[in-house]
LUMPA-978995 format. One line per 2 residues: number of its first residue (from 0); their letters; for each residue x, y, z of N, C-alpha, C. Coordinates in steps of 0.1 Angstrom, whole numbers, plus 5000, padded with zeros to 4 digits. Example, Ala and Ser with C-alpha at 12.3 -4.5 7.8 and 13.67 -1.06 7.14 Angstrom:
0 = AS = 5132:4943:5078:5123:4955:5078:5132:4967:5078  5128:4978:5071:5137:4989:5071:5129:5000:5079;
//
This chain:
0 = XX = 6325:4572:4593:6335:4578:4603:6345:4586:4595  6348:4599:4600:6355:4610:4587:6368:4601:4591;
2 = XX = 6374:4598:4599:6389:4592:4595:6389:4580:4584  6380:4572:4582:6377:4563:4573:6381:4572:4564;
4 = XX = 6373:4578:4558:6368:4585:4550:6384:4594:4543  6390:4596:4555:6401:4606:4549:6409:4592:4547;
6 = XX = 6413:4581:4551:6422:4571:4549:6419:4567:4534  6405:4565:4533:6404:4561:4516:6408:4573:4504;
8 = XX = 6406:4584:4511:6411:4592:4502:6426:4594:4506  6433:4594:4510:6451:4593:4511:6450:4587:4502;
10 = XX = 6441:4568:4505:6449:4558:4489:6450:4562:4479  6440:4568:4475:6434:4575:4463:6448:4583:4455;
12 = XX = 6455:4591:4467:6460:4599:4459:6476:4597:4461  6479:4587:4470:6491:4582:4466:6501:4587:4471;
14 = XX = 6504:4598:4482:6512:4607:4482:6525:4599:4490  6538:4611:4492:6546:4604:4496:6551:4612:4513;
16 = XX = 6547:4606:4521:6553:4613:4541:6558:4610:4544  6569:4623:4548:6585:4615:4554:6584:4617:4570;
18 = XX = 6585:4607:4578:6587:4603:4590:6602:4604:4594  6605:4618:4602:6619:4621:4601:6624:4614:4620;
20 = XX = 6616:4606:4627:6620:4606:4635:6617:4588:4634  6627:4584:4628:6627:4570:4627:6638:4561:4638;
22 = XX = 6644:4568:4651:6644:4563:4661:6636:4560:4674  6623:4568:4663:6614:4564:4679:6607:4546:4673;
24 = XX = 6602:4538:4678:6599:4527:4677:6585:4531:4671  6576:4542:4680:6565:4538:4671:6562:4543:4658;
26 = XX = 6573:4552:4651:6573:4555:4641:6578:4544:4628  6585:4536:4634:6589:4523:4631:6577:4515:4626;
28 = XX = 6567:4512:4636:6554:4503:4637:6545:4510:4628  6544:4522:4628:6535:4532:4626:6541:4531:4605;
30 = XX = 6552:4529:4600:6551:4531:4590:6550:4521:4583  6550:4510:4592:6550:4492:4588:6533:4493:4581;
32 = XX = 6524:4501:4593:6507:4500:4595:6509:4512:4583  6508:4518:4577:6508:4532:4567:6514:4522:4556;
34 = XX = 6521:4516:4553:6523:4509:4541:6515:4500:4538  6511:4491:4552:6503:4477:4548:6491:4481:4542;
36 = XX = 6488:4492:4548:6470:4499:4546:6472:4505:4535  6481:4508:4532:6484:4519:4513:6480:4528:4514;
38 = XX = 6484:4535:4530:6477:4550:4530:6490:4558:4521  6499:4557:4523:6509:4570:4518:6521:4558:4513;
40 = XX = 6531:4567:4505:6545:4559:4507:6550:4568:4519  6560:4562:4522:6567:4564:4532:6583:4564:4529;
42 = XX = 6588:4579:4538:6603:4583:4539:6605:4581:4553  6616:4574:4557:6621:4572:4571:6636:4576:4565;
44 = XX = 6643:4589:4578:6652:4594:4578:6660:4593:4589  6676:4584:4584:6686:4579:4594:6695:4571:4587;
46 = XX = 6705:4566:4591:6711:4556:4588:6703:4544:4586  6705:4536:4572:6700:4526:4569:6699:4513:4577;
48 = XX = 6713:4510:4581:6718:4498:4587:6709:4498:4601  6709:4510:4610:6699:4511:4619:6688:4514:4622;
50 = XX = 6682:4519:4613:6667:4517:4612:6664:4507:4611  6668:4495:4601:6665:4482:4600:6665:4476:4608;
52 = XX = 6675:4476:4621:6683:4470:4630:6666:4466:4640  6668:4484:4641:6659:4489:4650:6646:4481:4646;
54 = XX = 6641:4482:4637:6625:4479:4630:6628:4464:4633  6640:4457:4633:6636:4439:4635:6639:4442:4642;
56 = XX = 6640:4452:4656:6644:4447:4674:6628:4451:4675  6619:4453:4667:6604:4462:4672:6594:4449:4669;
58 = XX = 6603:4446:4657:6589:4435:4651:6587:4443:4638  6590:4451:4637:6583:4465:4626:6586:4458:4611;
60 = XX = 6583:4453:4601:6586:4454:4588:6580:4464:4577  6594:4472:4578:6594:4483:4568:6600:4486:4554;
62 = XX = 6597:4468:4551:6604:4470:4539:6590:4478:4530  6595:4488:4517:6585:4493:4511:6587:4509:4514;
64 = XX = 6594:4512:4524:6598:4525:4527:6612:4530:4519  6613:4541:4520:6623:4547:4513:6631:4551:4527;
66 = XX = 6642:4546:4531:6656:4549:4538:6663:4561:4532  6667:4574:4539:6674:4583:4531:6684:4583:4545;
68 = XX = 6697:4580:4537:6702:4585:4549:6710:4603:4547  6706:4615:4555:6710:4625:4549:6724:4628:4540;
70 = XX = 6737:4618:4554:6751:4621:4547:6755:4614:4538  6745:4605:4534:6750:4602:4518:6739:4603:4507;
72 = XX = 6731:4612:4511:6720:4619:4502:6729:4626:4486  6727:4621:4479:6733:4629:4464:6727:4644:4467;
74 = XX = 6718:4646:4464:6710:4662:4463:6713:4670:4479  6725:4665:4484:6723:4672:4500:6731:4686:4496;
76 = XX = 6736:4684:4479:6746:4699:4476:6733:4711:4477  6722:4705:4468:6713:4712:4463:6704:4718:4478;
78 = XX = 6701:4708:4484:6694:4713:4498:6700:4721:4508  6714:4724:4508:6723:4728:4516:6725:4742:4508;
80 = XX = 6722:4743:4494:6725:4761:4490:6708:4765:4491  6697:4756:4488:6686:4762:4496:6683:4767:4508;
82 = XX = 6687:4758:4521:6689:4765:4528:6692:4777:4533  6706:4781:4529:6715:4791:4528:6708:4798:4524;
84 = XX = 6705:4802:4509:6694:4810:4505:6681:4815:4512  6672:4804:4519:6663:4809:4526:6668:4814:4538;
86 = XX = 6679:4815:4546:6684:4818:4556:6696:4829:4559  6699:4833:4546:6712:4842:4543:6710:4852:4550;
88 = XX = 6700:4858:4555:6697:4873:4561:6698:4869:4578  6697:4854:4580:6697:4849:4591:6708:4848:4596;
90 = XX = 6719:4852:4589:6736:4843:4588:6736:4830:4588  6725:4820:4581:6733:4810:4577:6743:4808:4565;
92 = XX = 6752:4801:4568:6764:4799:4558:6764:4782:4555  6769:4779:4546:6772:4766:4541:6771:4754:4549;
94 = XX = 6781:4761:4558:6793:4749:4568:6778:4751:4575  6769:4756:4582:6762:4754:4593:6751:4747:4585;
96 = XX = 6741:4752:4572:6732:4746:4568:6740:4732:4567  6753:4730:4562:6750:4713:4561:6749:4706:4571;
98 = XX = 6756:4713:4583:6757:4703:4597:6744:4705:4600  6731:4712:4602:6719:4711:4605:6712:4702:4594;
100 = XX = 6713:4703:4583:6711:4690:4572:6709:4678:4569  6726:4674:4581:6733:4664:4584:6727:4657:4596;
102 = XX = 6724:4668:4605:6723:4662:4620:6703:4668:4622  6699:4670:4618:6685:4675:4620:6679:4668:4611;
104 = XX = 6669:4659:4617:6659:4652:4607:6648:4661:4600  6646:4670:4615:6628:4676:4607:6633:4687:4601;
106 = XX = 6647:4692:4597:6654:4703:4588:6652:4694:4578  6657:4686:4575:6658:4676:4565:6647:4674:4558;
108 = XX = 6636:4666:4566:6626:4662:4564:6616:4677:4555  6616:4685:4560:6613:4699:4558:6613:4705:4551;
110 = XX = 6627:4705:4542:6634:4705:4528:6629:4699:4515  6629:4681:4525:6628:4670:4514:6608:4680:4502;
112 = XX = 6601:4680:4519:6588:4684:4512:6589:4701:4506  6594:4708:4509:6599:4717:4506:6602:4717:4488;
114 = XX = 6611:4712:4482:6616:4707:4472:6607:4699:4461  6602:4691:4471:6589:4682:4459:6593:4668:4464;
116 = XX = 6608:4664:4469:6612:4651:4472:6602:4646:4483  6591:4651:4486:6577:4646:4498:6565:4653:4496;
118 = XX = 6557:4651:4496:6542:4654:4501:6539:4663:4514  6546:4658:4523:6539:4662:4535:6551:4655:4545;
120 = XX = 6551:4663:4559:6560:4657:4568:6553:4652:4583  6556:4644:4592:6545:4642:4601:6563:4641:4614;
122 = XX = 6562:4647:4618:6574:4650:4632:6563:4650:4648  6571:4649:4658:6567:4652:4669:6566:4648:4683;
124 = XX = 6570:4629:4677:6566:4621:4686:6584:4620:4696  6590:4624:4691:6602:4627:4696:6607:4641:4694;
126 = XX = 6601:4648:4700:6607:4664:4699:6596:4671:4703  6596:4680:4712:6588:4691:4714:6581:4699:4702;
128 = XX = 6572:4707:4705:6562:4709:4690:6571:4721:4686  6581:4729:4695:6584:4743:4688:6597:4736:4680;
130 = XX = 6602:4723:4681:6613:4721:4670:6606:4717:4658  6593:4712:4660:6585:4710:4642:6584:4723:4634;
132 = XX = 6578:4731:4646:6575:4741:4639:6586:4752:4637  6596:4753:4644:6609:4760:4639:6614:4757:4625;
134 = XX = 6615:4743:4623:6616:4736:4612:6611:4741:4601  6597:4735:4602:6581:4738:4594:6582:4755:4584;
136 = XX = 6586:4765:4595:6585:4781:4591:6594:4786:4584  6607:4778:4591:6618:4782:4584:6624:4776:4571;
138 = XX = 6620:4765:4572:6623:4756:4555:6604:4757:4545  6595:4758:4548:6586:4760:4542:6582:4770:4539;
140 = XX = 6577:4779:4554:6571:4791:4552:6559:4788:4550  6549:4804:4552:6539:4805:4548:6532:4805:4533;
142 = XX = 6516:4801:4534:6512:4802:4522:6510:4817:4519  6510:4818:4505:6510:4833:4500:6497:4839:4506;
144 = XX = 6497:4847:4508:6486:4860:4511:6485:4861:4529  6489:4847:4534:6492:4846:4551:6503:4846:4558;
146 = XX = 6503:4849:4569:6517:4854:4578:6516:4842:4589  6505:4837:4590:6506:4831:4603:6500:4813:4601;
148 = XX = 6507:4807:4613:6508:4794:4614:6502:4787:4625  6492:4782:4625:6480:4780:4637:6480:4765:4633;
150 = XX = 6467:4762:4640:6466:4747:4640:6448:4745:4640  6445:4733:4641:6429:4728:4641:6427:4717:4650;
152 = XX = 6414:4713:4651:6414:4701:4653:6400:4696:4643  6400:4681:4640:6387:4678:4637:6381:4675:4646;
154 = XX = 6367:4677:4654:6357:4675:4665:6351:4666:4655  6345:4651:4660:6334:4643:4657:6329:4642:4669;
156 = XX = 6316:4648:4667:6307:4644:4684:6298:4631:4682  6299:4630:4695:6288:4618:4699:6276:4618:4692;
158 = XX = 6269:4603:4692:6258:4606:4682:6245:4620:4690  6246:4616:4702:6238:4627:4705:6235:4639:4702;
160 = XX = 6248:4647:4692:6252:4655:4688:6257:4658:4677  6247:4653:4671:6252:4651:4652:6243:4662:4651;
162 = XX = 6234:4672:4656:6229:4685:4647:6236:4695:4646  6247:4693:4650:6257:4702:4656:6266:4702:4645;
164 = XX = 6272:4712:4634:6283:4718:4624:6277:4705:4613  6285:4695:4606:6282:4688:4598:6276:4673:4601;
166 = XX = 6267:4670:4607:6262:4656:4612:6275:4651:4622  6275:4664:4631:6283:4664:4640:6301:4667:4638;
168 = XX = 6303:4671:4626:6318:4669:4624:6323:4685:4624  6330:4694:4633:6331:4709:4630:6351:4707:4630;
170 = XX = 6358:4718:4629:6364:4721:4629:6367:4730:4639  6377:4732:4648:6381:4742:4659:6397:4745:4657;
172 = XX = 6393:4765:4658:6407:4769:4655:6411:4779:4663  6420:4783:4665:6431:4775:4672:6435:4769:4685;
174 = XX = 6439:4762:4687:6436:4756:4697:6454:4748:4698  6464:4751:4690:6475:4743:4696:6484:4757:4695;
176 = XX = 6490:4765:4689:6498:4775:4682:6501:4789:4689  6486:4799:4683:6490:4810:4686:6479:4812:4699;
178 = XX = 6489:4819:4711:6486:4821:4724:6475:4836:4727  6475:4843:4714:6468:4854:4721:6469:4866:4704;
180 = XX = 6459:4856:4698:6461:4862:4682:6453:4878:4681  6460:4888:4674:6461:4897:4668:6445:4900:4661;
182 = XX = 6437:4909:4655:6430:4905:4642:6437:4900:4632  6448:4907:4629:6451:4898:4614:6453:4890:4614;
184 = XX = 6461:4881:4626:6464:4869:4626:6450:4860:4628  6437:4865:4638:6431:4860:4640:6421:4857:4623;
186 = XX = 6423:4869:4619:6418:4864:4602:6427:4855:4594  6438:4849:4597:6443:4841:4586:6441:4828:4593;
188 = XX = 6438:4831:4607:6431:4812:4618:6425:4812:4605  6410:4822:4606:6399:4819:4600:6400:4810:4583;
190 = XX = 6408:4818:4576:6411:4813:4563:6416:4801:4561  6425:4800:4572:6433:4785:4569:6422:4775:4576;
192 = XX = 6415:4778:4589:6403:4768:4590:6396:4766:4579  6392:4772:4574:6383:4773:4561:6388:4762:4555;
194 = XX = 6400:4764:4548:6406:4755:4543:6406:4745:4544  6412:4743:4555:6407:4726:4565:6400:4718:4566;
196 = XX = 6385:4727:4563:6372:4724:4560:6369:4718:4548  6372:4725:4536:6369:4719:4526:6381:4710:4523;
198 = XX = 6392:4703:4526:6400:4698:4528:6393:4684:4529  6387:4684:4539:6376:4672:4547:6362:4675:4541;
200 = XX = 6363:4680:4530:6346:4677:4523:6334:4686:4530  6339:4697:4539:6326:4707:4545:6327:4717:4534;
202 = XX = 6317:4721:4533:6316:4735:4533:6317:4747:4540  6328:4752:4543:6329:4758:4555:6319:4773:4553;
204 = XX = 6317:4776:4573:6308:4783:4577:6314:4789:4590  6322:4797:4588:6332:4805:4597:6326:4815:4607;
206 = XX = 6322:4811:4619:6321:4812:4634:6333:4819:4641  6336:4835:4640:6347:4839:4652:6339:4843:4664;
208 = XX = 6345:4833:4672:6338:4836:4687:6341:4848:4696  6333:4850:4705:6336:4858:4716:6325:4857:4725;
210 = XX = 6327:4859:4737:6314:4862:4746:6305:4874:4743  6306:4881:4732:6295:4886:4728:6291:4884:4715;
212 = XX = 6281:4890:4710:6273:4886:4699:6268:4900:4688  6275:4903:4680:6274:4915:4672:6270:4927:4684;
214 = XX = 6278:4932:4689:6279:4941:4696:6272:4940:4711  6267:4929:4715:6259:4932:4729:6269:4933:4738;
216 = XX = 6283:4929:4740:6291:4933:4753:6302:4946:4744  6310:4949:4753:6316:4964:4749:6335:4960:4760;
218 = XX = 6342:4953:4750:6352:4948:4756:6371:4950:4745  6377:4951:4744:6387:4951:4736:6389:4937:4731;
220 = XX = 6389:4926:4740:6385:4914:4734:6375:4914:4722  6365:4917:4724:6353:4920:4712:6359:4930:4702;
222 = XX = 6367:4938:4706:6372:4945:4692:6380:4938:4686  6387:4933:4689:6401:4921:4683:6392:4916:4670;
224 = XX = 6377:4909:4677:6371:4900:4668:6365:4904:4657  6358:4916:4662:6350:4926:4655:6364:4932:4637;
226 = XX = 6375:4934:4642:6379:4940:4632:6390:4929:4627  6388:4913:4630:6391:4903:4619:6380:4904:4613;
228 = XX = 6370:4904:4617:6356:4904:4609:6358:4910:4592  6365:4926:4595:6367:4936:4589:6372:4933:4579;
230 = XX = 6386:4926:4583:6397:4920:4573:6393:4909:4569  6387:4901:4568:6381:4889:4561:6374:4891:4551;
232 = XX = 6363:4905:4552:6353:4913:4544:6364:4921:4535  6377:4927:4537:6381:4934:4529:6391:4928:4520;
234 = XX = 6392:4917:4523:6398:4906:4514:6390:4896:4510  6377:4900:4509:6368:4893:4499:6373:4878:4497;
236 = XX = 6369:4872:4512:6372:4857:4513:6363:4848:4503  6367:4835:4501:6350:4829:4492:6349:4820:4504;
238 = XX = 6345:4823:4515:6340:4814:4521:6334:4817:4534  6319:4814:4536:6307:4823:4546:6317:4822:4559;
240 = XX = 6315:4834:4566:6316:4839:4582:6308:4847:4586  6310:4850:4600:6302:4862:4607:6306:4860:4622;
242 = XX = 6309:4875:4627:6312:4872:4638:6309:4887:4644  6307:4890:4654:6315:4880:4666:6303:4872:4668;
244 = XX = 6304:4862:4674:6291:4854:4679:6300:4844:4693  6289:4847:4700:6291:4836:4709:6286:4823:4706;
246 = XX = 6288:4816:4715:6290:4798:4710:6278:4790:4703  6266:4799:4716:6253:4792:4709:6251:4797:4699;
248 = XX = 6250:4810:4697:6246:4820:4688:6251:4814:4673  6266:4807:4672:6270:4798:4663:6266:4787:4662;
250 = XX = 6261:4780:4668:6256:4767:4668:6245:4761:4667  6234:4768:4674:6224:4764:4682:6209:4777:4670;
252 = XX = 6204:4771:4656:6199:4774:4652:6185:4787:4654  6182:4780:4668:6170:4790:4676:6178:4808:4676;
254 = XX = 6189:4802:4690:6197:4810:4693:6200:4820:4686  6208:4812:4669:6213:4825:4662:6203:4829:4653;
256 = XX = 6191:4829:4654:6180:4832:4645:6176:4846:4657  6176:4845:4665:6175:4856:4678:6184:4862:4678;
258 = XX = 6193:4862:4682:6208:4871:4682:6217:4879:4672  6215:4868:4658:6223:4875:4646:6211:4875:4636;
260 = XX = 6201:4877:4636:6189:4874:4624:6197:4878:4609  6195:4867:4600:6199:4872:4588:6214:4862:4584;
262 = XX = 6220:4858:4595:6233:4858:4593:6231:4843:4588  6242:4843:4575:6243:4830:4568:6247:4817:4577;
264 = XX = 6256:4823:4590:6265:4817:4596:6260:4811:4609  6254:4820:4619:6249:4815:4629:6236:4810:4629;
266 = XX = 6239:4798:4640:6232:4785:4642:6235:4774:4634  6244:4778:4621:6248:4768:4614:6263:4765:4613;
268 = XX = 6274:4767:4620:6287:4776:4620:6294:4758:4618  6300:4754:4612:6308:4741:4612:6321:4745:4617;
270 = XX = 6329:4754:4612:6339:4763:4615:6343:4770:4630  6345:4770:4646:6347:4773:4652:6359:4780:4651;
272 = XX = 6362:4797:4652:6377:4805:4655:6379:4807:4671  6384:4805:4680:6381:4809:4688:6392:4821:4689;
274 = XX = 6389:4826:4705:6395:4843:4703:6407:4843:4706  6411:4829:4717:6427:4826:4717:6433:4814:4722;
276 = XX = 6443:4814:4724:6446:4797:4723:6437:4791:4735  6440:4801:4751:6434:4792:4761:6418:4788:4757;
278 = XX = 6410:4798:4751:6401:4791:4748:6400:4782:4737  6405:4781:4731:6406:4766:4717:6412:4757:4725;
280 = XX = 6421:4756:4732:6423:4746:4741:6415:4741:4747  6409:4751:4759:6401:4740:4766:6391:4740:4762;
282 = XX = 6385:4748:4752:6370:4741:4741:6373:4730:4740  6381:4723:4732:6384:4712:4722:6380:4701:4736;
284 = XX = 6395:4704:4745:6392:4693:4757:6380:4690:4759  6370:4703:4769:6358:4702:4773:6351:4690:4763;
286 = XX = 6349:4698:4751:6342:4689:4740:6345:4675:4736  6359:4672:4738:6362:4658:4744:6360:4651:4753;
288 = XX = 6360:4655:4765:6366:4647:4775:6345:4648:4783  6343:4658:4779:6325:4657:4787:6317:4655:4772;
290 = XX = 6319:4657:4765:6310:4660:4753:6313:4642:4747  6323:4631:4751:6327:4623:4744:6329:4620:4728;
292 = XX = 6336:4633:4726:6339:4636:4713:6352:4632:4711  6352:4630:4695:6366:4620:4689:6376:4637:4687;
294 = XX = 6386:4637:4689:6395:4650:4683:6410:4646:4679  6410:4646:4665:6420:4643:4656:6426:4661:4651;
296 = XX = 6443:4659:4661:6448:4667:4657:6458:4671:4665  6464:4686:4668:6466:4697:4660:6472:4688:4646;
298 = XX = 6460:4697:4641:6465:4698:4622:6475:4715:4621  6488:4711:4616:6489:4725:4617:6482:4732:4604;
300 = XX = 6484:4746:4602:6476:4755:4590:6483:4767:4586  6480:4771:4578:6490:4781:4573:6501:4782:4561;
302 = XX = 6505:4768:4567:6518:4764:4560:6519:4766:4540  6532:4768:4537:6530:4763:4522:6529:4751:4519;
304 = XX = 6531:4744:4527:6531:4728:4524:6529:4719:4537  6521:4710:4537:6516:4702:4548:6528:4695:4556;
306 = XX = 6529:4706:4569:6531:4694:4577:6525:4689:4592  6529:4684:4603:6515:4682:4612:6527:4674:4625;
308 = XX = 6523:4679:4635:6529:4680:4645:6522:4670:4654  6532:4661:4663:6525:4646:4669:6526:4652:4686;
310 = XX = 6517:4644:4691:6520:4651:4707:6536:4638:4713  6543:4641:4720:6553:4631:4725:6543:4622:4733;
312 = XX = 6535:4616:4735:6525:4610:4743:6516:4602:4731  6518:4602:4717:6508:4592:4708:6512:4582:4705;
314 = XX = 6502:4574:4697:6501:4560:4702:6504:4557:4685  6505:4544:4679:6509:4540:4668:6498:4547:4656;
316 = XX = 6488:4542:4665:6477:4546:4657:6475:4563:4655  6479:4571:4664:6477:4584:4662:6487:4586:4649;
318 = XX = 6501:4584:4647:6510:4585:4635:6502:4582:4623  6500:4570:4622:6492:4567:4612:6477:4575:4606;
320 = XX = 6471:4580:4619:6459:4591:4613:6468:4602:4610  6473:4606:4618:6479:4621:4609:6491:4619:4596;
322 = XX = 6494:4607:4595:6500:4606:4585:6491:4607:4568  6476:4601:4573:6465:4601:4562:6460:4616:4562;
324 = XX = 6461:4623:4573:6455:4633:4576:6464:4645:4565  6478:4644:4569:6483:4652:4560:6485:4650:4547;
326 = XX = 6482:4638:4540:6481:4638:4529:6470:4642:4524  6460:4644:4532:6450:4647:4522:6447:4658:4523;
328 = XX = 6449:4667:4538:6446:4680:4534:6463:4687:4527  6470:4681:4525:6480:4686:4511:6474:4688:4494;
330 = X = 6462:4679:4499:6458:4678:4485:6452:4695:4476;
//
């Protein structure tokens, strides 16, 4: 099972995730289960005396975690002229980055990984996803050569459907993020999927969808796709695509042996880009909810540094997968 799989590898490498929303309870429970299991160390951000309070009113024992409380953080001089710095064109000034410092956990939290004081940050379960990702952009930023910040999911399908991407395991992008991507934006999905892929041990095989198939429909949608295609090829990616292809044509070996003859990519595509969010959306669902497929995620991507956004609706155990999850595609 790839979550197995990624949990052994978290142990492996030790990393350290700060959990900046340590008044929710199940982040509480959630770092008790992440310690016991030795997936990550763990940073819980708040006042000491009350998280404690909190974790024995839960049942939660969190001793083994690191307590930071921001306003008596030593290094909060140092994080507070970072800020500034990344923000100066923004009019931040001193007095505001420290009160956001002070009173914002996933600024904080954001920083900490930012800086090296974390690994990876896991936010969400108390906060809407655009305060992670306000966070996320503005204290991290993108990785070099990309502009844009999308998300994935991992798809494990049912056994019925293990011929499908890697003995059933594909990747689908985007599907939480950007609403109605650009080519270039839609070529840096593709890259950061990629990524994601080999992250989790695929070799990725990058599939940008469309309801046509190397030119058989004639639509501006199909152009979008057609000239990420372009920009992937002119930045001499290392990692197989082809597109545009529609779904089977990516998946379904017969199909793309008919349709795209030749192409490294179709019928064998592990990698799903889709053409915009509504469709990565309700792919992923469909593929879950009829297909009885497992879907671990939004992973976000892009980022310089891992972090990964929780739905306000997960459960102990979802913290704890994406807590393993971000440490290892940080790796």
């Amino acid at each position: 099972m790839i979550i197995e799989k990624i949990k052994e590898k978290a142990k492996e490498l030790g990393k350290t995730i700060v959990l900046p929303e340590a008044e929710d309870e199940r982040v509480l429970l959630a770092a008790e289960a992440i310690i016991k299991g030795g997936l990550t160390k763990v940073v819980l951000i708040g006042d000491e005396e009350k998280i404690k309070y909190d974790a024995k009113s839960v049942g939660a024992n969190i001793e083994g975690a690191k307590i930071i409380d921001p306003k008596k953080f030593q290094k909060l001089n140092e994080y507070v002229a970072e800020l500034v710095e990344l923000r100066k064109k923004k009019g931040m000034t001193e007095q505001l980055a420290r009160q956001i410092l002070k009173t914002e956990p996933r600024y904080f939290g954001a920083m900490m990984v930012r800086l090296g004081d974390a690994d990876g940050m896991v936010a969400g379960s108390a906060s809407p996803t655009a305060d992670v990702l306000r966070a996320a952009i503005q204290v991290i930023g993108t990785k070099p050569g990309l502009k844009t910040v999308s998300s994935c999911f991992i798809m494990v399908l049912d056994e019925k459907a293990k011929n499908y991407g890697d003995d059933g395991i594909l990747i689908f992008s985007d599907c939480g993020v950007v609403p109605h991507p650009n080519s270039e934006q839609m070529a840096d999905i593709a890259t950061s999927a990629a990524y994601s892929a080999r992250q989790i041990g695929l070799d990725p095989r990058v599939a940008l969808l469309s309801f046509s198939t190397m030119g058989s429909a004639s639509h501006e949608c199909v152009d979008r796709v057609q000239e990420a295609v372009k920009i992937l090829k002119n930045r001499s990616v290392d990692f197989k695509f082809d597109g545009e292809l529609q779904a089977d044509a990516a998946l379904v070996p017969s199909v793309g042996e008919k349709k795209a003859p030749g192409s490294e990519v179709a019928g064998k595509a592990n990698v799903l880009v889709f053409p915009n969010l509504s469709a990565g959306n309700i792919g992923y669902k469909l593929v879950q909810r009829l297909g009885n497929a497992e879907a671990y995620g939004p992973i976000l991507q892009g980022l310089a540094k891992p972090v990964n956004d929780l739905s306000r609706g997960c459960s102990v155990e979802d913290i704890v997968n994406v807590a393993a999850i971000t440490a290892v595609l940080g790796n």
